[in-house]
Biopython code that builds the backbone (N, CA, C, O; Angstrom):
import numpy as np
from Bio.PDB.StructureBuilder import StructureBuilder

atoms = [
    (1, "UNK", "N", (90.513, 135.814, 175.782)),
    (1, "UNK", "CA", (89.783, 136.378, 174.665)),
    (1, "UNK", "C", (88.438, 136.871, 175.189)),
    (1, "UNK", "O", (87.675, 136.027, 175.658)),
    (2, "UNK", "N", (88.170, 137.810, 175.165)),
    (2, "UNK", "CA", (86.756, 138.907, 175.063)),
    (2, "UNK", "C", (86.011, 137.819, 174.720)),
    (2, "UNK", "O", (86.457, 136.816, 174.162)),
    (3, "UNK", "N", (84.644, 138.045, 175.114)),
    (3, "UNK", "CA", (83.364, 137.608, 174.223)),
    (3, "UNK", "C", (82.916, 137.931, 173.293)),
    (3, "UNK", "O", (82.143, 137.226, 172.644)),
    (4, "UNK", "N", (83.424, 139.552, 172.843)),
    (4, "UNK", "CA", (83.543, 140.438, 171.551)),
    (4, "UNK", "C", (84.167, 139.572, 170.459)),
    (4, "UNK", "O", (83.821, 139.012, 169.418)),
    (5, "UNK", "N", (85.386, 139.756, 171.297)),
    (5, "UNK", "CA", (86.347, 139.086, 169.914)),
    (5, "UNK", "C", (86.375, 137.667, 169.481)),
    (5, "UNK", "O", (86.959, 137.242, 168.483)),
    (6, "UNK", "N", (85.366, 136.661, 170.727)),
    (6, "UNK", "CA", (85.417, 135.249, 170.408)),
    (6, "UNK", "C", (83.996, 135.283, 169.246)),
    (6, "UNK", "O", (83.826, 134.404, 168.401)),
    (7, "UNK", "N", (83.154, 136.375, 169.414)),
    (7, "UNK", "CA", (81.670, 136.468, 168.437)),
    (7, "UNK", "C", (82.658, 137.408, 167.208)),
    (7, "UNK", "O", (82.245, 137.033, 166.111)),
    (8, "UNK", "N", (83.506, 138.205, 167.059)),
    (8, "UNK", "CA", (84.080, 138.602, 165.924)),
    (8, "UNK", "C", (84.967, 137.551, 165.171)),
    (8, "UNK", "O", (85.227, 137.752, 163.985)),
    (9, "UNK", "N", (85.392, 136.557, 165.745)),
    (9, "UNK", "CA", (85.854, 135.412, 165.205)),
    (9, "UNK", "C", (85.136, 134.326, 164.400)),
    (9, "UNK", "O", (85.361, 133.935, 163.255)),
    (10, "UNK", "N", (84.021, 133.856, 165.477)),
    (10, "UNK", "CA", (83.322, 132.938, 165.369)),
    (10, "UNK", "C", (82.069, 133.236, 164.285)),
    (10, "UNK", "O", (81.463, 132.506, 163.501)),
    (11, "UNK", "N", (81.981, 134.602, 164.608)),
    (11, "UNK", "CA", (80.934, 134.661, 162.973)),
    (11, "UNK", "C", (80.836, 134.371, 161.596)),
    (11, "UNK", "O", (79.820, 134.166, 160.931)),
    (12, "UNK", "N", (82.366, 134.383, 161.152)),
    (12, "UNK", "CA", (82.347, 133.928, 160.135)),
    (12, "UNK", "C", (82.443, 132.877, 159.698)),
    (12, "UNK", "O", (82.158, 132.525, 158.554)),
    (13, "UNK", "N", (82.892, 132.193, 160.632)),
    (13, "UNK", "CA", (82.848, 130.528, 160.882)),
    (13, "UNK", "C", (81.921, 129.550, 160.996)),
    (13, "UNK", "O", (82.064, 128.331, 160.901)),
    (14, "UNK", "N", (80.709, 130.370, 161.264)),
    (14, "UNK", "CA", (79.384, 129.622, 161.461)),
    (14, "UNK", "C", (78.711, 129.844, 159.776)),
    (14, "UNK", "O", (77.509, 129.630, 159.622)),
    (15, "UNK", "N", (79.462, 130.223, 158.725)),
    (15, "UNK", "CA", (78.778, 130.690, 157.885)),
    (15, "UNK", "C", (79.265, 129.673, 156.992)),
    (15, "UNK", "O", (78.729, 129.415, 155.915)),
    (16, "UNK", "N", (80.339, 129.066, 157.472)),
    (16, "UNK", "CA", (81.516, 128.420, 156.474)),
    (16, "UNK", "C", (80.911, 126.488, 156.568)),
    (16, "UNK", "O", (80.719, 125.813, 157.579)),
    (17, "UNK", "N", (80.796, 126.193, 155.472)),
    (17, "UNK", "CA", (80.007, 124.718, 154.941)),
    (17, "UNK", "C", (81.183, 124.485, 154.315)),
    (17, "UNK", "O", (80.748, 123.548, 153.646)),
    (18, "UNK", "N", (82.445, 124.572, 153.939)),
    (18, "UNK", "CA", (83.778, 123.894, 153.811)),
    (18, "UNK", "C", (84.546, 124.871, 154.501)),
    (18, "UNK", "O", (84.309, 125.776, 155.301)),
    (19, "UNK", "N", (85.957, 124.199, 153.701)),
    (19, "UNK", "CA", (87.119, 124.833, 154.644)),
    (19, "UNK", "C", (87.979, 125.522, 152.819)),
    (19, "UNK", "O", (88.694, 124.728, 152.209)),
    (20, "UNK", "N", (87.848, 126.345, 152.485)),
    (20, "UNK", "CA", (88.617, 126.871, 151.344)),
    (20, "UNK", "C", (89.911, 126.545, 151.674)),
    (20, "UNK", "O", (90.402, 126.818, 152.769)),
    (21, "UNK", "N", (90.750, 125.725, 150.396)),
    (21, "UNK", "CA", (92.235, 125.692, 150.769)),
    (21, "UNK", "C", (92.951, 125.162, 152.058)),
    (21, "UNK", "O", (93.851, 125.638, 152.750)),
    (22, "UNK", "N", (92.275, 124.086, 152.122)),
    (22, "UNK", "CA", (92.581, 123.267, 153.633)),
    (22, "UNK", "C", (94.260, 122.271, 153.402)),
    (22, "UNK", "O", (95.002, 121.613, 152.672)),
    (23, "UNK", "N", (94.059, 122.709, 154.351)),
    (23, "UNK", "CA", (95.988, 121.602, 154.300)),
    (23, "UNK", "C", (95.783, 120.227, 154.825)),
    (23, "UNK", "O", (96.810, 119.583, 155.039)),
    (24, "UNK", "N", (94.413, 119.554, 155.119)),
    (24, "UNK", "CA", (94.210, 117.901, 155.117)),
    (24, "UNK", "C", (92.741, 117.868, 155.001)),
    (24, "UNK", "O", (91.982, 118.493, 155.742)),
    (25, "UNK", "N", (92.357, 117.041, 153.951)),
    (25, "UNK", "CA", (90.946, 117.304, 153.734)),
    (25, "UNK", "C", (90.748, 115.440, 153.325)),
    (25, "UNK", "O", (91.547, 114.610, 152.892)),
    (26, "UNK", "N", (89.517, 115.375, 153.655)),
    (26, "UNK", "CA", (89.408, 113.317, 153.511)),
    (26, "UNK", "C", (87.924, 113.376, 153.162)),
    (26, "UNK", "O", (87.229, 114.319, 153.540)),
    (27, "UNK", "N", (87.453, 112.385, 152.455)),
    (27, "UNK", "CA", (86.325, 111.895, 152.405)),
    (27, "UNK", "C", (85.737, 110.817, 153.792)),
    (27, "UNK", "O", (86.473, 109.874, 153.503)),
    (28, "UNK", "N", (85.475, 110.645, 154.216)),
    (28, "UNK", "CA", (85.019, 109.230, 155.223)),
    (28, "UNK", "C", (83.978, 108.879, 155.037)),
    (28, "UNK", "O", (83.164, 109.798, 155.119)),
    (29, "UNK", "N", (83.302, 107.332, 154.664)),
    (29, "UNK", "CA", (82.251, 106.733, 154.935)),
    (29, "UNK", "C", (81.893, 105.413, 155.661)),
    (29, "UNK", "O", (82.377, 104.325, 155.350)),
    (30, "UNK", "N", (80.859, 105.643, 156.813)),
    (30, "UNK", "CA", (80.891, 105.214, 158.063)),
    (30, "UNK", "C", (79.414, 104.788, 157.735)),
    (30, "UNK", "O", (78.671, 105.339, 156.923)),
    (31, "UNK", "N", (79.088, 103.525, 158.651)),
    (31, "UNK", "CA", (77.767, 103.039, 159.069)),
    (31, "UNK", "C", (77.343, 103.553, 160.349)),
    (31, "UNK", "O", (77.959, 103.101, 161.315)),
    (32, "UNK", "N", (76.445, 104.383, 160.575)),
    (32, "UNK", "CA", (75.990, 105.040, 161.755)),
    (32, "UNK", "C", (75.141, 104.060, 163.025)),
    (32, "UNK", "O", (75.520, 102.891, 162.965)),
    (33, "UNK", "N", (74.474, 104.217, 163.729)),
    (33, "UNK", "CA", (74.249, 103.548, 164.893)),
    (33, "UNK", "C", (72.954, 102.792, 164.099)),
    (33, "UNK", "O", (72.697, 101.657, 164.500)),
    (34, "UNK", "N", (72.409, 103.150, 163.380)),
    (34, "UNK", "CA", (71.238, 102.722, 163.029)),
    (34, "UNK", "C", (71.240, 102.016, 161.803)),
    (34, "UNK", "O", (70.203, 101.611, 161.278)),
    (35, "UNK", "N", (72.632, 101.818, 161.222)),
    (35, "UNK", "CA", (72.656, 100.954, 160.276)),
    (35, "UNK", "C", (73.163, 101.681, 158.430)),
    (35, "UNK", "O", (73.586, 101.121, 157.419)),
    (36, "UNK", "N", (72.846, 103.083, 158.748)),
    (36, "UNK", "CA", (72.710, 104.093, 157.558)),
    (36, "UNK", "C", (73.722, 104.307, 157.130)),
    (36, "UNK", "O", (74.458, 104.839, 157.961)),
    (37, "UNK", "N", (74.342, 104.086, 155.804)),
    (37, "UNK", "CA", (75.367, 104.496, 155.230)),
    (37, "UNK", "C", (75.752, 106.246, 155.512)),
    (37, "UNK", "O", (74.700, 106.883, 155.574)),
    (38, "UNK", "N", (76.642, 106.879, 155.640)),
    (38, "UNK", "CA", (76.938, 108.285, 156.086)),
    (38, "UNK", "C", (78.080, 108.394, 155.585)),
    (38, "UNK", "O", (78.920, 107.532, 155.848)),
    (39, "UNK", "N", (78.428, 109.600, 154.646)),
    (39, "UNK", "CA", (79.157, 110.339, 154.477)),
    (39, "UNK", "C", (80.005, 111.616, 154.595)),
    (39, "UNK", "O", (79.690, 112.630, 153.972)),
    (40, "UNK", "N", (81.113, 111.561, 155.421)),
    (40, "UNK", "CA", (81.322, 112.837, 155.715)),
    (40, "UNK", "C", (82.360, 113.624, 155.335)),
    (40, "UNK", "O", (83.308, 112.976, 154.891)),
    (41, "UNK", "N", (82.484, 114.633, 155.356)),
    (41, "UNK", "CA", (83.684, 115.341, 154.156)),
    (41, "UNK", "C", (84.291, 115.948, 155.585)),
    (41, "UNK", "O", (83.515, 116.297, 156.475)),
    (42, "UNK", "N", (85.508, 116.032, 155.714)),
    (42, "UNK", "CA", (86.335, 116.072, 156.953)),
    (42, "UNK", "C", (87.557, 117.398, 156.524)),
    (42, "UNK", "O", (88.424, 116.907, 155.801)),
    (43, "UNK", "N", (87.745, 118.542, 156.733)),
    (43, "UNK", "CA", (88.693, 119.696, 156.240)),
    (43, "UNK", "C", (89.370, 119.948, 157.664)),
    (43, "UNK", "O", (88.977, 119.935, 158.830)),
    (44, "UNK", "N", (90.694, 120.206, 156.942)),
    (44, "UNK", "CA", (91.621, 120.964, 158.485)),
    (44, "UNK", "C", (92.261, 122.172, 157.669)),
    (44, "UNK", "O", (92.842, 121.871, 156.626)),
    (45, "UNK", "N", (92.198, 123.795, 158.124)),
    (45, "UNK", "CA", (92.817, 124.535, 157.747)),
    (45, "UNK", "C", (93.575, 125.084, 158.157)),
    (45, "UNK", "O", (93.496, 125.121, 159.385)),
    (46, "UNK", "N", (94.580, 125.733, 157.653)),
    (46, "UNK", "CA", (96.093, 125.759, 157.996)),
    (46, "UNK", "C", (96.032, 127.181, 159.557)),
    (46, "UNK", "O", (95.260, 128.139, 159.534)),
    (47, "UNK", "N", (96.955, 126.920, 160.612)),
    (47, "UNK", "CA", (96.639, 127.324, 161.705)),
    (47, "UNK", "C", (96.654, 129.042, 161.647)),
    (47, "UNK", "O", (97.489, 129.404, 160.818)),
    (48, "UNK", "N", (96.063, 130.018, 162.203)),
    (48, "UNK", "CA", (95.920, 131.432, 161.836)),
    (48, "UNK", "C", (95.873, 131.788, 163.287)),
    (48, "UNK", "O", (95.272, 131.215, 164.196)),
    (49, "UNK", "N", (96.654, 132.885, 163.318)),
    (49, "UNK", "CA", (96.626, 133.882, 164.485)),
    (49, "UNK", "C", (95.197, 134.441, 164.905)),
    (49, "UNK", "O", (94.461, 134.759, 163.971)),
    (50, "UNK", "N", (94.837, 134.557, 165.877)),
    (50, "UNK", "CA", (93.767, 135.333, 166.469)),
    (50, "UNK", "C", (93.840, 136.447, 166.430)),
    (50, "UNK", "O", (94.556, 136.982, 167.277)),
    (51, "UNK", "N", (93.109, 137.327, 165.398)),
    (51, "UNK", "CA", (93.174, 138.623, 165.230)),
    (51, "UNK", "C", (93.290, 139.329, 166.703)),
    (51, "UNK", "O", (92.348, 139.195, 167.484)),
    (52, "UNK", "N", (94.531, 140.136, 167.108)),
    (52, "UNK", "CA", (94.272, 141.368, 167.957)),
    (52, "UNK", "C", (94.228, 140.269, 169.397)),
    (52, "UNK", "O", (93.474, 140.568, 170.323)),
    (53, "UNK", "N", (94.847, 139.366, 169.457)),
    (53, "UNK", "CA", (94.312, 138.643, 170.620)),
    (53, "UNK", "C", (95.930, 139.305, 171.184)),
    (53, "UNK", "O", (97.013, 139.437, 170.615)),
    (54, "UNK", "N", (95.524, 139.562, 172.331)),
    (54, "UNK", "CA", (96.685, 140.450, 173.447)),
    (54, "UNK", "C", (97.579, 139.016, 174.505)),
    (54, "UNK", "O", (98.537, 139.090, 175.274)),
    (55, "UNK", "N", (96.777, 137.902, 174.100)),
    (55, "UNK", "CA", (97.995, 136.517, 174.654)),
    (55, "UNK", "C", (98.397, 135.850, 173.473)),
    (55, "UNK", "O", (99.109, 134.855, 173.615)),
    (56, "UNK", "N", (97.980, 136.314, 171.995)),
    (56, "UNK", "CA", (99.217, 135.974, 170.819)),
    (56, "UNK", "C", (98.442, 134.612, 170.860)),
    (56, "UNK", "O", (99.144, 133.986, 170.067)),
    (57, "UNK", "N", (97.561, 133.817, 171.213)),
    (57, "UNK", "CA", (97.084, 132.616, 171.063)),
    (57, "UNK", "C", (96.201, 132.606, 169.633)),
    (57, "UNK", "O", (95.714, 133.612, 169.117)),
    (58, "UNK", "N", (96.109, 131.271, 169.128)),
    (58, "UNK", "CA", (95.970, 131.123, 167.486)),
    (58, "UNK", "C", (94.631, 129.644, 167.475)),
    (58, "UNK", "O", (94.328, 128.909, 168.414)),
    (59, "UNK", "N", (94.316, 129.649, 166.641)),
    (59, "UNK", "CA", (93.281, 128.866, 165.759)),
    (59, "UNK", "C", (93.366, 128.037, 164.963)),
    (59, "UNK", "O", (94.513, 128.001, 164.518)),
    (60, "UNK", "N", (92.310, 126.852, 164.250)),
    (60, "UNK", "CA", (92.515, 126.236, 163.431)),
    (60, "UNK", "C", (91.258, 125.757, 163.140)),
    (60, "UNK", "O", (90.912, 124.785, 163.810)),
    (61, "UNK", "N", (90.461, 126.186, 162.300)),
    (61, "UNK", "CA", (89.408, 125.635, 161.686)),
    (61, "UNK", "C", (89.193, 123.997, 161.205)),
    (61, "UNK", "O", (89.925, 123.346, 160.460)),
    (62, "UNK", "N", (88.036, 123.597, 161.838)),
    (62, "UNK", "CA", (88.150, 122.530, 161.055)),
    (62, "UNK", "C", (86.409, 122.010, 160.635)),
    (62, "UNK", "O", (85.542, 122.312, 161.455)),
    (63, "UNK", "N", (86.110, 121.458, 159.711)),
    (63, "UNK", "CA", (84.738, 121.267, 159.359)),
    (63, "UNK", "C", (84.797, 119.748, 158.992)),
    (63, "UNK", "O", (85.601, 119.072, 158.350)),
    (64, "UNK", "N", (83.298, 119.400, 159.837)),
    (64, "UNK", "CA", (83.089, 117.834, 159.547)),
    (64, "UNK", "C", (81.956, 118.010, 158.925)),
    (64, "UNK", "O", (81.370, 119.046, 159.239)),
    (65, "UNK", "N", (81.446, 117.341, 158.144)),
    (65, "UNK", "CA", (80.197, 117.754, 157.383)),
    (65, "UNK", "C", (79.004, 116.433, 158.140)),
    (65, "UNK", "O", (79.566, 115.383, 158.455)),
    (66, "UNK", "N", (77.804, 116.494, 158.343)),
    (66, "UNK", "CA", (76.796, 115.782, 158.513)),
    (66, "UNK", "C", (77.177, 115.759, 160.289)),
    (66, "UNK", "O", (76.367, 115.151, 160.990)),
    (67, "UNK", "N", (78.410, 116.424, 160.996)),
    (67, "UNK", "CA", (78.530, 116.267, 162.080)),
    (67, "UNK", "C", (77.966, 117.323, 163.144)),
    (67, "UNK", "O", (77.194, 117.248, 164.100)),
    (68, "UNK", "N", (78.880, 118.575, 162.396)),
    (68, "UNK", "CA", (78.155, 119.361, 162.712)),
    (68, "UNK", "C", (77.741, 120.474, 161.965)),
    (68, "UNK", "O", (78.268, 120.245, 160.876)),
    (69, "UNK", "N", (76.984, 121.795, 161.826)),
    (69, "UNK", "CA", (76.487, 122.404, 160.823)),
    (69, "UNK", "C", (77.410, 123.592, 160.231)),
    (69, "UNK", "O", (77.013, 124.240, 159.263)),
    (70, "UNK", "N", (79.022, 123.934, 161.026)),
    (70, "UNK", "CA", (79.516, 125.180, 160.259)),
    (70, "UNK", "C", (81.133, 124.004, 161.071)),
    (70, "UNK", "O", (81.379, 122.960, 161.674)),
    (71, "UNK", "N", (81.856, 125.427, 160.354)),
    (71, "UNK", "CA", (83.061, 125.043, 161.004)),
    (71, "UNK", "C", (83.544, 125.632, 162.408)),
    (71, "UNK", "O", (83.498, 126.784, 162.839)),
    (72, "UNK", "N", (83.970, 124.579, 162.910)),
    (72, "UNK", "CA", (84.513, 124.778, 164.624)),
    (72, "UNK", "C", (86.059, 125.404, 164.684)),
    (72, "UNK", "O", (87.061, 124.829, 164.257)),
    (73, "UNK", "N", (86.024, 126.486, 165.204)),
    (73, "UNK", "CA", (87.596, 127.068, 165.408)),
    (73, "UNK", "C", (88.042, 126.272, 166.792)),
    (73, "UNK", "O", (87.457, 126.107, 167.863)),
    (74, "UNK", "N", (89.225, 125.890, 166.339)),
    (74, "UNK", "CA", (89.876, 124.477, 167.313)),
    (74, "UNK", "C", (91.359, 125.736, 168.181)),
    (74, "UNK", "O", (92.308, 125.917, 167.417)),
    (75, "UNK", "N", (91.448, 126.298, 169.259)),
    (75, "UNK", "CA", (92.145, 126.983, 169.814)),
    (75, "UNK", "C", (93.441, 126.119, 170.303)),
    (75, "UNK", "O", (93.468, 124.947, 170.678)),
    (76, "UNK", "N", (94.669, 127.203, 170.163)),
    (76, "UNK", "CA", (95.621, 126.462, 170.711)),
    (76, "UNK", "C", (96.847, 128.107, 171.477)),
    (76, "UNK", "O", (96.742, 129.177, 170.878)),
    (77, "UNK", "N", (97.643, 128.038, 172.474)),
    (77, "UNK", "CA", (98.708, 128.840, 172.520)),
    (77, "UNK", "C", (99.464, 129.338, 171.256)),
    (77, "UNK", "O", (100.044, 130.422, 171.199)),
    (78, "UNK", "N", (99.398, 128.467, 170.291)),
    (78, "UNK", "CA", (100.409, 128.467, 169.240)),
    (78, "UNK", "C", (100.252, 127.848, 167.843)),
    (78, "UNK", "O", (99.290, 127.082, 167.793)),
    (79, "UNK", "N", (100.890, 127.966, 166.776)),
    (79, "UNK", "CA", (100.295, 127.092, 165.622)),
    (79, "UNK", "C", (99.735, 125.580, 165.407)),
    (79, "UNK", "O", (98.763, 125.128, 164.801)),
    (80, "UNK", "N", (101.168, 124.786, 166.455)),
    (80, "UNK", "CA", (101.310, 123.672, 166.454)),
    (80, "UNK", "C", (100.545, 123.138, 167.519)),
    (80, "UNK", "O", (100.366, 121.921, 167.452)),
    (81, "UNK", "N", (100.070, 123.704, 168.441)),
    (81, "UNK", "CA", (99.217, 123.553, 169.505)),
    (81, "UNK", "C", (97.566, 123.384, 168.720)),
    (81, "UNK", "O", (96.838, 122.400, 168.591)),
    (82, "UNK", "N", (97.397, 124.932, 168.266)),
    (82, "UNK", "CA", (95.879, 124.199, 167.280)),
    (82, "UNK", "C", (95.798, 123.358, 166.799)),
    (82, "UNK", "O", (94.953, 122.538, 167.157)),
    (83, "UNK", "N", (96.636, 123.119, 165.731)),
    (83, "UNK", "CA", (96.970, 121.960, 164.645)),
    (83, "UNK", "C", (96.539, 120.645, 165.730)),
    (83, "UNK", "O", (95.485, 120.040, 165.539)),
    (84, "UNK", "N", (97.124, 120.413, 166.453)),
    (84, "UNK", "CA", (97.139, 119.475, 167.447)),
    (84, "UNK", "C", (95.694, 118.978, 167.748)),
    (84, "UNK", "O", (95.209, 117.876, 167.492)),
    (85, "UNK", "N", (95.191, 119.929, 168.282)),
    (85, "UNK", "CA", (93.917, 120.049, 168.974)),
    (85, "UNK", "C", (92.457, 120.230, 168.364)),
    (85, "UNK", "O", (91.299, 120.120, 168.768)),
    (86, "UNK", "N", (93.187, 120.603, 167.046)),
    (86, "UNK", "CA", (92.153, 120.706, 165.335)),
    (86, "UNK", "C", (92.323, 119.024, 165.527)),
    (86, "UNK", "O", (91.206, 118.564, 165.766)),
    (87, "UNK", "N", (93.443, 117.869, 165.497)),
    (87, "UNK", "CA", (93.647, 116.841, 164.884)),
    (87, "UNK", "C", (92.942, 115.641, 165.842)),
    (87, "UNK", "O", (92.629, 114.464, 165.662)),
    (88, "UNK", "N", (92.872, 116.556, 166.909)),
    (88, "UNK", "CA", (92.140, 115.378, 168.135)),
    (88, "UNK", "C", (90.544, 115.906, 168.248)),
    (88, "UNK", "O", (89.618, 115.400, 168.882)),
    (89, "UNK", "N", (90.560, 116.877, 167.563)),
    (89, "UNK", "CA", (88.498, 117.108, 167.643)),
    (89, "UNK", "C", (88.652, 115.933, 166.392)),
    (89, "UNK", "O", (88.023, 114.903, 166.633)),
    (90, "UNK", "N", (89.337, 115.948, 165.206)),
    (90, "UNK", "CA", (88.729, 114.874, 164.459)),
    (90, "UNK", "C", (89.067, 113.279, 164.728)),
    (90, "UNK", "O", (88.531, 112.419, 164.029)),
    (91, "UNK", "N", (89.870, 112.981, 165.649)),
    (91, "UNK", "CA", (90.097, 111.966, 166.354)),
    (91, "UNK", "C", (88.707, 111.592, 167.230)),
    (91, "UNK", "O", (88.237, 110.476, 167.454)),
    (92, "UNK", "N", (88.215, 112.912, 167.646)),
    (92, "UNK", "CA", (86.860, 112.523, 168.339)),
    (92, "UNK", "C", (86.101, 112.081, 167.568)),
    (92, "UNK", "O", (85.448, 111.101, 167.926)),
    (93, "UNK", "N", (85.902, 112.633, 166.226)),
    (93, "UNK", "CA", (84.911, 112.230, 165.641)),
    (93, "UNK", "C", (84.720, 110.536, 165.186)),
    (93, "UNK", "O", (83.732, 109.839, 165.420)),
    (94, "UNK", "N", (86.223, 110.051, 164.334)),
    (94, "UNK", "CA", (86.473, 109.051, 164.559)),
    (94, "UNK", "C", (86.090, 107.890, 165.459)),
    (94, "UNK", "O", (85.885, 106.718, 165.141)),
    (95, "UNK", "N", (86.030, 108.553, 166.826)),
    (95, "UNK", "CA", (85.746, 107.354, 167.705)),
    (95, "UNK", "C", (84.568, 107.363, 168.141)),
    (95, "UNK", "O", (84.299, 106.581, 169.053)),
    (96, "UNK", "N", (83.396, 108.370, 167.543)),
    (96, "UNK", "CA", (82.180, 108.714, 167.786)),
    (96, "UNK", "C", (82.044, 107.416, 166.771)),
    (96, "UNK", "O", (81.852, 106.269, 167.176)),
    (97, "UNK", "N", (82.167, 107.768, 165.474)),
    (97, "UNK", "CA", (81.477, 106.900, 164.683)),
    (97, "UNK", "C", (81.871, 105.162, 164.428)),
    (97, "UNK", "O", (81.457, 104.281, 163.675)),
    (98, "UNK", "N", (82.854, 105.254, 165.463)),
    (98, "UNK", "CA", (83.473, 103.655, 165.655)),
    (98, "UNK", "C", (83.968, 103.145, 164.154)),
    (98, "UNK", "O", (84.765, 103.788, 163.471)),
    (99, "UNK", "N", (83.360, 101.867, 163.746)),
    (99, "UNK", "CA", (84.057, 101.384, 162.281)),
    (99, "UNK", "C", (84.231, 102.287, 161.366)),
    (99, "UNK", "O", (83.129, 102.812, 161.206)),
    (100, "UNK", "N", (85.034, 102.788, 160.639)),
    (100, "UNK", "CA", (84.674, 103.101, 159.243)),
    (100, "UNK", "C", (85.557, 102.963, 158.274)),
    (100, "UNK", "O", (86.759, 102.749, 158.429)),
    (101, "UNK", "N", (84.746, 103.129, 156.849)),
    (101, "UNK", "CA", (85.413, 102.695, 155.784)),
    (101, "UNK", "C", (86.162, 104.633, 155.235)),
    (101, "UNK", "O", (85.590, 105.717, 155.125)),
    (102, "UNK", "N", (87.673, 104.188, 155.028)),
    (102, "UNK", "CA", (87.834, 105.700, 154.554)),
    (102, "UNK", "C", (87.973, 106.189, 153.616)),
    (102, "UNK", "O", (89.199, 106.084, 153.590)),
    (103, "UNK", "N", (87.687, 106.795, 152.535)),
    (103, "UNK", "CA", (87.785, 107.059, 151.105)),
    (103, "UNK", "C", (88.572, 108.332, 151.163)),
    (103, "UNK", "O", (88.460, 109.177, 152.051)),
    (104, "UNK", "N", (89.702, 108.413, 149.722)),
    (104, "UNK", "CA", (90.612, 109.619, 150.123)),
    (104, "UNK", "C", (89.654, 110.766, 148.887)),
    (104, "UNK", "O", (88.979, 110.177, 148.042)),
    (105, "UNK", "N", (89.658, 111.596, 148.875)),
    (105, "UNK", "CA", (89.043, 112.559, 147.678)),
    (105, "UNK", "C", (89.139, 112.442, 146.396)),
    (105, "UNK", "O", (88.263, 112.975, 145.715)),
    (106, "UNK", "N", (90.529, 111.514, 145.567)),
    (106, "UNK", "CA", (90.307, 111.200, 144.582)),
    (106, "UNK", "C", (89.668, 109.842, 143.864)),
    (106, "UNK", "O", (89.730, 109.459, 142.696)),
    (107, "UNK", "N", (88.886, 109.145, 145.296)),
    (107, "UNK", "CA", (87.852, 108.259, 145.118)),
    (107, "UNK", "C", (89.223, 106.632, 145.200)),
    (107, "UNK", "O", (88.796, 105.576, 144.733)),
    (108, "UNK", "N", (90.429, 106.636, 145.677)),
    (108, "UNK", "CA", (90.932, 105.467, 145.704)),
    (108, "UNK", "C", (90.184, 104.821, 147.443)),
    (108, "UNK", "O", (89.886, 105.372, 148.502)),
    (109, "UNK", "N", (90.159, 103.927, 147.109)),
    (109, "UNK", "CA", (89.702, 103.116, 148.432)),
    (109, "UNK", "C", (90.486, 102.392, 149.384)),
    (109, "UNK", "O", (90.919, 101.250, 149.224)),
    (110, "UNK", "N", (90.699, 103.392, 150.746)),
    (110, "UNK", "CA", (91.857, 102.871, 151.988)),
    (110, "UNK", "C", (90.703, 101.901, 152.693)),
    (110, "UNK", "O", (89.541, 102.309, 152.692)),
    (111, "UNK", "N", (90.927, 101.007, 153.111)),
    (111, "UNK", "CA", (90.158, 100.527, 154.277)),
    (111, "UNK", "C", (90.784, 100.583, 155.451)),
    (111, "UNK", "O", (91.992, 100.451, 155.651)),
    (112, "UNK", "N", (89.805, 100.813, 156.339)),
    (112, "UNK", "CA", (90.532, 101.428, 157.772)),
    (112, "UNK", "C", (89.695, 100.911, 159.177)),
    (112, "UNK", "O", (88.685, 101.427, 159.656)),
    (113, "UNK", "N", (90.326, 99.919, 159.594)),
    (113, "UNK", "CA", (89.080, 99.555, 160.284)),
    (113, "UNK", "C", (89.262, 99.774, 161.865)),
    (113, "UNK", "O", (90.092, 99.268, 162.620)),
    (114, "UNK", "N", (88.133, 100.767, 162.154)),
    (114, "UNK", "CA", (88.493, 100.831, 163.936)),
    (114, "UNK", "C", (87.332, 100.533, 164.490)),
    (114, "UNK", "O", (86.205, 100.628, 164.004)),
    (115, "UNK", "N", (87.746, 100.079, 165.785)),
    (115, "UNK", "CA", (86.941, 99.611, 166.326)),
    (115, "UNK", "C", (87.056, 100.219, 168.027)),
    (115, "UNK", "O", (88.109, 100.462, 168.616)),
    (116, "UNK", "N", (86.106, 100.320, 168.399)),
    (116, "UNK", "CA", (85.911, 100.964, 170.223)),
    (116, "UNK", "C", (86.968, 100.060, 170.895)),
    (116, "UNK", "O", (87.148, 98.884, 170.581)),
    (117, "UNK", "N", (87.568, 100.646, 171.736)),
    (117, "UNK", "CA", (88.134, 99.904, 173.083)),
    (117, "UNK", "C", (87.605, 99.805, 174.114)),
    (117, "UNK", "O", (87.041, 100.680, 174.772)),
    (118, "UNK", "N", (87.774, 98.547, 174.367)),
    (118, "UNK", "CA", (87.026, 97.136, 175.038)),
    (118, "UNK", "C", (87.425, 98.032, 176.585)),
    (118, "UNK", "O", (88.491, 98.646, 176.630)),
    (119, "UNK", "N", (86.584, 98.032, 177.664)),
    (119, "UNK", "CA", (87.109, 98.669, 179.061)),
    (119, "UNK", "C", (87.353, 97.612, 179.918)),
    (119, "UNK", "O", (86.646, 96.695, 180.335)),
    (120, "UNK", "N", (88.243, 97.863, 180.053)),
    (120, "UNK", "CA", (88.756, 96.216, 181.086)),
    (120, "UNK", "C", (87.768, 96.249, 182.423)),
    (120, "UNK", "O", (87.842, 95.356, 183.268)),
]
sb = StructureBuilder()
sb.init_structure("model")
sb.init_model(0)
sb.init_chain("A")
sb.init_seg("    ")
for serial, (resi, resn, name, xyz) in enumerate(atoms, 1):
    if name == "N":
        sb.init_residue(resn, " ", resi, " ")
    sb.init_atom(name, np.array(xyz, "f"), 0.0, 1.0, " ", f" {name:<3s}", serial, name[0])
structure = sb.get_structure()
């Protein structure tokens, strides 16, 4: 991909503070390093071709809110490849914020408790 076409992509993406019509979307609330209750609204949108891209490789938006400030296009060869790779940036995030409590959007309460792995 061009640098053209990765800034014709990426522009509109930096503009985007949700994900319209997302195909997995979660509430999460986590205690941060310092003790602070944090809330973050977590969107995955459904995988989209790369306009005009000449290796047919595709995308997948995904937005964490309080993580980072727009949404990140998550690249893959293929649909299921983004999807993938959309699902392990939010796996990162997950293990950034270690414990947390997970709330689903219609406010029922999962508890979910993770915790860092111990390095032998």
């Amino acid at each position: 991909m061009s640098k053209v076409s990765f800034e014709r992509l990426t522009a509109p993406l930096r503009r985007l503070r949700s994900i319209p019509r997302p195909i997995a979307a979660d509430v999460w609330t986590y205690t941060d390093g310092s003790g602070k209750r944090r809330k973050a609204r977590i969107a995955v949108a459904k995988p989209r071709p790369i306009p005009r891209d000449p290796e047919g490789d595709w995308y997948c938006a995904v937005y964490i809110s309080g993580w980072r400030r727009h949404a990140i296009p998550v690249f893959g060869i293929g649909p299921l490849d983004s999807l993938a790779n959309a699902m392990n940036l939010v796996q990162r995030f997950q293990e950034e914020i270690g414990t947390s409590h997970i709330l689903t959007q219609a406010g029922k309460r999962f508890q979910s408790v993770m915790t860092p792995q111990k390095s032998s």
